[in-house]
C-alpha positions as CSV (number, residue, x, y, z in Angstrom):
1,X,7.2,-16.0,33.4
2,X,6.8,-15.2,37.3
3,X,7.3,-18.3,39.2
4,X,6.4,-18.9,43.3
5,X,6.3,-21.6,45.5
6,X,2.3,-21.4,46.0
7,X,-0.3,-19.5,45.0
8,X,-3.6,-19.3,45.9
9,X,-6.6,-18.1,43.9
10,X,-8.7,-16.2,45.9
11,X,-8.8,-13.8,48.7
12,X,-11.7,-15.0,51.0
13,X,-11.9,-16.7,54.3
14,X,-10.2,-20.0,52.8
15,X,-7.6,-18.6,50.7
16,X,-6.6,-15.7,53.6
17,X,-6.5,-18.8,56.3
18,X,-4.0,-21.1,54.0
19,X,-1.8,-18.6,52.8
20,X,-1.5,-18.0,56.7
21,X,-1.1,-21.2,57.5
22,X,1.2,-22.6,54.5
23,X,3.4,-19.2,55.7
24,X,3.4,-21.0,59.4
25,X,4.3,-24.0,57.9
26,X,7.4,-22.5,56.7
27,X,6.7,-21.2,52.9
28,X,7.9,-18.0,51.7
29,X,7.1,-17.6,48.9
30,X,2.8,-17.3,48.7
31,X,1.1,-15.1,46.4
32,X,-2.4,-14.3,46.9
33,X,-4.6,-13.7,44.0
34,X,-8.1,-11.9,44.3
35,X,-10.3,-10.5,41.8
36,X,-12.0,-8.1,44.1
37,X,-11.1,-4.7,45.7
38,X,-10.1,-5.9,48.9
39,X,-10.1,-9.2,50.7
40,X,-12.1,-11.2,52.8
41,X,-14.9,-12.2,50.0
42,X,-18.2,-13.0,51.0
43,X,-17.7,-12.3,54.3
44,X,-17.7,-8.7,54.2
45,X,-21.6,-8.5,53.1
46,X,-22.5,-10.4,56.0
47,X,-22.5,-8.2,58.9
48,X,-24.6,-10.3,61.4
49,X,-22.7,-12.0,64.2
50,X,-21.9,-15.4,64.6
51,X,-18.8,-16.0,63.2
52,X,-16.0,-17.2,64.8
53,X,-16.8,-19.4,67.9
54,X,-14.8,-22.3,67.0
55,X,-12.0,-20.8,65.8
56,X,-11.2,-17.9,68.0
57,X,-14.3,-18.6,70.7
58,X,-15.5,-15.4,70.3
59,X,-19.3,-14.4,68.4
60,X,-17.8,-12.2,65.7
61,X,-19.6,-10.3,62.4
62,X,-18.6,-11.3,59.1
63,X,-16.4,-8.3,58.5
64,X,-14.7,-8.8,61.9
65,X,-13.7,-12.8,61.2
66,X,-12.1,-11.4,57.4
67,X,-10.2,-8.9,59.4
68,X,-8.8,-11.4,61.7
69,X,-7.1,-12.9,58.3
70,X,-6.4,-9.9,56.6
71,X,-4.2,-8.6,59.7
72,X,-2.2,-12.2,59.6
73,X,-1.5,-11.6,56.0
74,X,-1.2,-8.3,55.1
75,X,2.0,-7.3,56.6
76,X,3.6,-10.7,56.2
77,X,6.8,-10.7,54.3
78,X,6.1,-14.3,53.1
79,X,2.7,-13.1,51.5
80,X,2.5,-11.1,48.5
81,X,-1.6,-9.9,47.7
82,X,-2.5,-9.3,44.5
83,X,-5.9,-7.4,44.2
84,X,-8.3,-6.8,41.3
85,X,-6.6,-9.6,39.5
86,X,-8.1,-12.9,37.5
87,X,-6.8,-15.6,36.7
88,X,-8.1,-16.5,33.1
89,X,-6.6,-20.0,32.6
90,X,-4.9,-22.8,34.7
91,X,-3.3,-25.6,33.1
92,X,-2.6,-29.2,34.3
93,X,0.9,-28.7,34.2
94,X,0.3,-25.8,37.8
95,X,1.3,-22.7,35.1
96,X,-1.7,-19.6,35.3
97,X,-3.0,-17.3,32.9
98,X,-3.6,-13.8,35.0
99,X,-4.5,-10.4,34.0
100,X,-3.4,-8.1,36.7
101,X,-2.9,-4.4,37.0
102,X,0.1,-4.4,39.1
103,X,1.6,-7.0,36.8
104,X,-0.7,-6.9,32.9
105,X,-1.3,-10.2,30.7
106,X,1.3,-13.1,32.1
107,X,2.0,-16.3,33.6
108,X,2.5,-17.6,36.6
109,X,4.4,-21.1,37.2
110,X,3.7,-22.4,40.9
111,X,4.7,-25.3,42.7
112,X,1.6,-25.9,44.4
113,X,-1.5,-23.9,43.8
114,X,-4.5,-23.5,46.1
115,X,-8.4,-23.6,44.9
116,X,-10.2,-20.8,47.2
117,X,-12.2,-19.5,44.7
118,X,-16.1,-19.4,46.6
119,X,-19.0,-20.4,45.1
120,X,-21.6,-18.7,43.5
121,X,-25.6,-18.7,43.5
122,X,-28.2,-20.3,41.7
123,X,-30.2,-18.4,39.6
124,X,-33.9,-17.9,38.2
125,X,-32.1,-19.7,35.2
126,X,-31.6,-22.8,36.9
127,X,-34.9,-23.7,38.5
128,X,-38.4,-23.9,36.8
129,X,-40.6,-21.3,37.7
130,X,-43.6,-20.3,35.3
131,X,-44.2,-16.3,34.2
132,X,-42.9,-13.5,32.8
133,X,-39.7,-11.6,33.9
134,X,-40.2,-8.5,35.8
135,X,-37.5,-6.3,38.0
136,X,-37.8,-7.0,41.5
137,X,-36.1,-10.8,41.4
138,X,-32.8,-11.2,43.4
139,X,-30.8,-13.3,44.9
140,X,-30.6,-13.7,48.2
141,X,-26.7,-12.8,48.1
142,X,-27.2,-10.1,45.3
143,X,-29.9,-8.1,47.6
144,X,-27.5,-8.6,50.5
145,X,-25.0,-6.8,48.8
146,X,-27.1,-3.9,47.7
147,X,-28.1,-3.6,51.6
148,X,-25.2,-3.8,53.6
149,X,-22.5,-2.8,51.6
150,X,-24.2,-0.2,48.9
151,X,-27.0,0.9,51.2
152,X,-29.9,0.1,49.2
153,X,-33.5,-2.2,50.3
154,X,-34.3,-3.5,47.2
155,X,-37.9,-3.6,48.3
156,X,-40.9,-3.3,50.8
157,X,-43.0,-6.3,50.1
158,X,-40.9,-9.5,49.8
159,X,-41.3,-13.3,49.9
160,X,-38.2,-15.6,49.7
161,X,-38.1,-19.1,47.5
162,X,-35.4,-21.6,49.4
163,X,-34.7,-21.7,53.1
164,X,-30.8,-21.1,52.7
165,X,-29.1,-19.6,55.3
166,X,-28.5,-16.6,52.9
167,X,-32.4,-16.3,52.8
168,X,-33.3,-17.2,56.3
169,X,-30.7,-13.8,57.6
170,X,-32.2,-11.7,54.8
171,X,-35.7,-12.4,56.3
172,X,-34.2,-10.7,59.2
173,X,-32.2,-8.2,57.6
174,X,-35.5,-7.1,55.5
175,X,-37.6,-6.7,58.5
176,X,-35.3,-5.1,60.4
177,X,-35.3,-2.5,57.7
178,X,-39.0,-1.7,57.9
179,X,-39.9,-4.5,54.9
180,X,-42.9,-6.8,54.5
181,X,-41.2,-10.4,54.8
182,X,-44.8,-12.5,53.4
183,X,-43.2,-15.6,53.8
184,X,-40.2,-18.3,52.8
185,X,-41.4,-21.1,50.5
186,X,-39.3,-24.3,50.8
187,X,-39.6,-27.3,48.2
188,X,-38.4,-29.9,50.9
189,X,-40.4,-31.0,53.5
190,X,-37.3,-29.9,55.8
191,X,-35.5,-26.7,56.3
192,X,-31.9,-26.3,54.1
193,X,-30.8,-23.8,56.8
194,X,-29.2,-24.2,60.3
195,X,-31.6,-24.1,63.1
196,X,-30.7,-21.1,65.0
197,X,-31.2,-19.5,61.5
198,X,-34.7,-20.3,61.7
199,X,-35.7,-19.3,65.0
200,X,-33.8,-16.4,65.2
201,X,-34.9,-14.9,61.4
202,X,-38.4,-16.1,61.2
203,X,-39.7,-17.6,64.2
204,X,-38.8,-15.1,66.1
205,X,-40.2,-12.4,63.6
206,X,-43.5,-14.5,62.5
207,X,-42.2,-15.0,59.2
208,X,-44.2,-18.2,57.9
209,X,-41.9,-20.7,56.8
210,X,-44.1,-23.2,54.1
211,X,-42.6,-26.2,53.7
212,X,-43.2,-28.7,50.7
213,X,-44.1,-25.7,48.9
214,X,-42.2,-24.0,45.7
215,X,-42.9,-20.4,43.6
216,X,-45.6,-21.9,40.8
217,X,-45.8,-18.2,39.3
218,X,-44.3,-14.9,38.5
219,X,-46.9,-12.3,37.8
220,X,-45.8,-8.6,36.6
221,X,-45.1,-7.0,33.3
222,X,-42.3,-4.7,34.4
223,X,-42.1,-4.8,37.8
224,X,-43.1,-8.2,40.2
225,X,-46.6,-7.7,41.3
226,X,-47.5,-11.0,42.7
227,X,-46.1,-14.8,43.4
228,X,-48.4,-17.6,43.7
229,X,-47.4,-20.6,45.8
230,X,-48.5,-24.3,45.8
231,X,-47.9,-27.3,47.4
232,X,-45.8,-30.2,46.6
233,X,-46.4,-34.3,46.8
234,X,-43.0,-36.4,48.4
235,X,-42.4,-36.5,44.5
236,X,-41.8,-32.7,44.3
237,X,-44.7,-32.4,42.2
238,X,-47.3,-30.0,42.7
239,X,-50.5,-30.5,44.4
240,X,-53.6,-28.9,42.2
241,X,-55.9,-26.5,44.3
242,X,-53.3,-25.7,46.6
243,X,-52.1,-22.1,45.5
244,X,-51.8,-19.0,47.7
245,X,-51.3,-15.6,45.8
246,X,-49.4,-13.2,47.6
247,X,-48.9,-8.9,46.6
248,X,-45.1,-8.5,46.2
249,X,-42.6,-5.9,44.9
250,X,-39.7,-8.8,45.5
251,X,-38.6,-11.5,45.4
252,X,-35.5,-13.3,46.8
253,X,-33.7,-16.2,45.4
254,X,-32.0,-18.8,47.9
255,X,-31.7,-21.5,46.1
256,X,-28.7,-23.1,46.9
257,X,-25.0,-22.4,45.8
258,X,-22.5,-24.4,43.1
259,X,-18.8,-24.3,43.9
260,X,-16.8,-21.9,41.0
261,X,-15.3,-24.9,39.0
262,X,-14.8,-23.2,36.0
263,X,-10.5,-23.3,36.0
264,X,-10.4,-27.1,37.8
265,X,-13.2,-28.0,34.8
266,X,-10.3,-26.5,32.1
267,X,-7.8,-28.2,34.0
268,X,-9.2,-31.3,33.9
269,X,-9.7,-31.9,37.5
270,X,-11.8,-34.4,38.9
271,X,-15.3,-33.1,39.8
272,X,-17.2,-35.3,42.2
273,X,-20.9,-35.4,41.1
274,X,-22.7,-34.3,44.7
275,X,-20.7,-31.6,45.7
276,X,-19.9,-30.3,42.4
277,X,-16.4,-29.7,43.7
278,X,-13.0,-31.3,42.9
279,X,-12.2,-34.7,44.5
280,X,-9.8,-34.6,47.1
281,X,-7.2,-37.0,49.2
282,X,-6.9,-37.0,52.8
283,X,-4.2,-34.1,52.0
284,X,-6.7,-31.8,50.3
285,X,-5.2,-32.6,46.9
286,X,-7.2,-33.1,43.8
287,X,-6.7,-35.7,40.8
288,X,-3.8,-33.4,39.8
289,X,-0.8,-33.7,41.9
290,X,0.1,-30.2,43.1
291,X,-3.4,-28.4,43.0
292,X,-5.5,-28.5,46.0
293,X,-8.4,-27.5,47.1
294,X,-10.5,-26.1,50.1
295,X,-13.7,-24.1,51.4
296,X,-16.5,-23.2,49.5
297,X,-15.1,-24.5,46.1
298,X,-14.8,-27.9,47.2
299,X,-18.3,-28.1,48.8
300,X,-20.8,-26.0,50.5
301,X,-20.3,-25.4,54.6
302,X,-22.5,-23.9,56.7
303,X,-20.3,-22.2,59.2
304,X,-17.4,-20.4,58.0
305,X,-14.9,-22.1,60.8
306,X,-14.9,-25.4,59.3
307,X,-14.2,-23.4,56.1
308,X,-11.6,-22.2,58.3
309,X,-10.2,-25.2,59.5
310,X,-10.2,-27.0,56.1
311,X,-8.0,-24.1,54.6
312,X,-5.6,-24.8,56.8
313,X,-4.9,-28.3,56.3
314,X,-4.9,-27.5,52.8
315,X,-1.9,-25.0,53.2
316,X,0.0,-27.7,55.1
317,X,0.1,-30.0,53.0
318,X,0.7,-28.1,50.0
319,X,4.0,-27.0,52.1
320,X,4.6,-31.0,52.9
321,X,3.9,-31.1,48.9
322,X,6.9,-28.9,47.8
323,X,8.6,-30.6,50.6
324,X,8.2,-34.5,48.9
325,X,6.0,-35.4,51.8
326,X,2.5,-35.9,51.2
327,X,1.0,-39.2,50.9
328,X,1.4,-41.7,48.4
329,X,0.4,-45.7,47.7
330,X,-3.2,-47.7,47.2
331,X,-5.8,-45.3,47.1
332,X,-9.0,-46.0,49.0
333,X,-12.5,-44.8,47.9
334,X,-15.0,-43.2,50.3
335,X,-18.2,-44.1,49.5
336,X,-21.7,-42.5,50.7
337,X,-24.6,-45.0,50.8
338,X,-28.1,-45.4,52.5
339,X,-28.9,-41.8,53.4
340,X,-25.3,-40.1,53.0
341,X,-25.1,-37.3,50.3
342,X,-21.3,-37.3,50.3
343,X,-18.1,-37.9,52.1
344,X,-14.8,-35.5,52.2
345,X,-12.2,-36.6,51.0
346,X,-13.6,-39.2,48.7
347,X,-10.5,-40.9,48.8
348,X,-7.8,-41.8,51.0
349,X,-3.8,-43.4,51.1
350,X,-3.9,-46.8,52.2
351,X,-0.8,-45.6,54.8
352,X,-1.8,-42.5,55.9
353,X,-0.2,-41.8,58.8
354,X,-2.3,-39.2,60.8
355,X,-5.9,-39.0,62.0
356,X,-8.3,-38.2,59.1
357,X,-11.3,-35.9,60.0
358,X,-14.5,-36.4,57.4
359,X,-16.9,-34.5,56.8
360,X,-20.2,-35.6,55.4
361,X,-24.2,-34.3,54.7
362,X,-27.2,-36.3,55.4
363,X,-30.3,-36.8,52.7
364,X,-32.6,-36.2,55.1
365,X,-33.3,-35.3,58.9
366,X,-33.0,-38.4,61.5
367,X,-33.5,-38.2,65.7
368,X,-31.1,-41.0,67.6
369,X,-29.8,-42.4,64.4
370,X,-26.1,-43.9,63.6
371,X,-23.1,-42.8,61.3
372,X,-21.8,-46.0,60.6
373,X,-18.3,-46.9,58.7
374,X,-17.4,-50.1,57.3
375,X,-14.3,-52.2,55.2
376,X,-14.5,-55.4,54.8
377,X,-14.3,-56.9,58.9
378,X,-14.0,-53.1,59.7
379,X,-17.4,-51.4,61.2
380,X,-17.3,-48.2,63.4
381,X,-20.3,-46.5,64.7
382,X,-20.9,-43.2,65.7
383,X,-24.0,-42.4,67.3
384,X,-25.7,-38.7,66.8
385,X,-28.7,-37.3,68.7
386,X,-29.6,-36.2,65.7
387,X,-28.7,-34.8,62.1
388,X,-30.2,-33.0,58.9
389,X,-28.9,-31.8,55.4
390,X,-28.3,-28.4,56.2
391,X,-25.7,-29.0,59.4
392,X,-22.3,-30.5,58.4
393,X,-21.1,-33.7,60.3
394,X,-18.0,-34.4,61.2
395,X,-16.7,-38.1,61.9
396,X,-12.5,-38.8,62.6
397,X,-11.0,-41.4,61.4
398,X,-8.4,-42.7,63.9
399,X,-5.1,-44.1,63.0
400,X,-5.7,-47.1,64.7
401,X,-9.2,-47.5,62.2
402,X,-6.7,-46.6,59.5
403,X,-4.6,-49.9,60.1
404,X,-7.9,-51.8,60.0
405,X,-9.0,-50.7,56.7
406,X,-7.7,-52.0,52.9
407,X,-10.5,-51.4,51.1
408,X,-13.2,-49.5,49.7
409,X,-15.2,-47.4,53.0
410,X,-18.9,-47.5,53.2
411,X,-20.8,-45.0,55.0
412,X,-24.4,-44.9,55.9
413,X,-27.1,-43.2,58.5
414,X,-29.5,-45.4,59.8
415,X,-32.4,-44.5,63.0
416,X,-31.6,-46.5,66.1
């Protein structure tokens, strides 16, 4: 049995940044574990600028911000990259089941592992949509793919279900190719992607974005010759006499994204019901001590930088783990109320010692509205212009609010 001081599973913008950042910290021993070809995951489908400007204040392409990483880790003594490789099993006890061809069948025993492992997309499969099943249904991701890395337009007349971010750039991408973009049905009344997203992919293109609308059916035998579209009630049900039919060769899928839980599930971490990812401390450490987590497979961001940013805290503190110093004592629960989806990390050490920065999702848009905290005679307020499910927010928690708080934190939005 191999043994190492951490390893991380998976190569992508989170597991890249804290295999850096744990080898900073002063580990020398990081392995690196990727099932794909090269590194840098998603990132190197997404060829569009805008990556980057809060960690390296610069607008950089998808490609460009992996290659940032890669450069830091490839030629680092301390880090050791295992490509092509998959980990098949990981037990509560930190050993790993890989199948590797540098290495075959074996297992690894690590004294801290990291969870990078991405997330993946929803599928046809996991939303209702009347019809039959022709060719010409993607996902957004999936058709990304095909364009910028493999060269292929998967079609000339498209519509797109879900107003992901995925979605909203492949509106774009699809036009710029010389495609019919006929529209982007959203079920919520709001938009699930980042602002700029939608005025610089479909506003900016007259792509018709129809909100409180979902896909009510698939028409096409073996190949997608129409969609029809209907509206929906503030009960997501659908509104009789309100379909549009639209001629289509494709459509595209962007209908959210579920963190890749299937080793922390085996393991018996602790899966928090919102985010579908594992529960963490203020250390980025699940239920099981050892084991941590951060990026996409401990919630969904929107901007890769906070991704970024959460990867490194996460290989700190995995160093300060092997190093008997990462927190201990009463636990204290985060918990989101009135209008809060979720709060990271859901829970907290009584005595931590250093500033904790949350992040946290919103149910629904609000203008001039409050974040506000409260324990027991503790209340903070934070005051924000304005927020919306789609956009992250980000609240610190000072060490002086620490020594305030003993019990259980409740957060909450409300409109000023």
């Amino acid at each position: 049995m191999e043994t190492h001081d951490i390893v991380i599973i998976g190569g992508g913008s989170a597991g890249l940044a804290a295999a850096y950042q744990a080898s900073q910290n002063g580990c020398h021993d990081i392995l690196i574990i990727e099932q794909g070809v090269e590194c840098g995951g998603i990132l190197q489908q997404c060829i569009h600028n805008g990556f980057g400007l809060h960690t390296f204040k610069e607008e950089l392409s998808g490609p460009g911000y992996a290659q940032r990483f890669i450069d830091r880790v490839e030629n680092n003594p301390d880090i050791d990259i295992w490509l092509e490789s998959t980990v098949i099993e990981m037990r509560n006890d930190k050993t790993l089941t890989v199948v590797s061809p540098k290495k075959g069948y074996l297992e690894i025993h690590a004294k801290a592992i990291i969870l990078a492992m991405g997330c993946r997309e929803r599928t046809r499969g996991a939303i209702d949509i009347k019809g039959t099943r022709p060719n010409g249904i993607y996902n957004a991701g999936q058709a990304q793919k095909f364009l910028n890395l493999d060269g292929y337009l998967v079609g000339k007349r498209v519509f797109i279900l879900g107003s992901g971010d995925i979605g909203l750039i492949m509106a774009r991408r699809m036009t710029l190719e010389g495609a019919k973009v006929l529209g982007v049905a959203e079920l919520m009344p709001y938009s699930n992607g980042l602002a700029r997203n939608i005025k610089q992919c479909l506003e900016d293109f007259d792509i018709p974005l129809y909100l409180s609308h979902t896909i009510t059916k698939i028409i096409g035998k073996d190949n997608l010759e129409k969609i029809v579209i209907s509206q929906v009630d503030e009960n997501r049900q659908v509104i009789p006499d309100t379909e549009m039919e639209f001629e289509v060769d494709t459509l595209l899928l962007s209908v959210g994204l579920i963190p890749e839980n299937k080793l922390s599930e085996d393991a018996g971490i602790k899966l928090h019901s919102q985010t579908k990812g594992a529960i963490v401390d203020e250390c980025y450490m699940t239920s099981i001590p050892g084991i941590f987590a951060c990026g996409n497979v401990l919630h969904v961001h929107d901007l890769v930088d906070f991704v970024t940013s959460e990867a490194n805290k996460a290989g700190y503190w995995a160093v300060k783990y092997i190093q008997g110093q990462t927190g201990d004592g009463h636990l204290i629960n985060q918990i989101a109320n009135n209008g809060i989806s979720y709060v990271l990390p859901q829970v907290i050490h009584e005595n931590a010692q250093a500033d904790i920065e949350c992040s946290l999702r919103v149910q629904a848009p609000h203008k001039d509205c409050q974040i506000i905290i409260k324990s027991g005679d503790f209340q903070k307020i934070v005051k924000k212009r304005s927020v919306a499910p789609a956009e992250m927010e980000k609240v610190i928690l000072r060490v002086a609010d620490l020594k305030q708080i003993h019990q259980d934190i409740e957060w909450e939005v409300r409109e000023c």
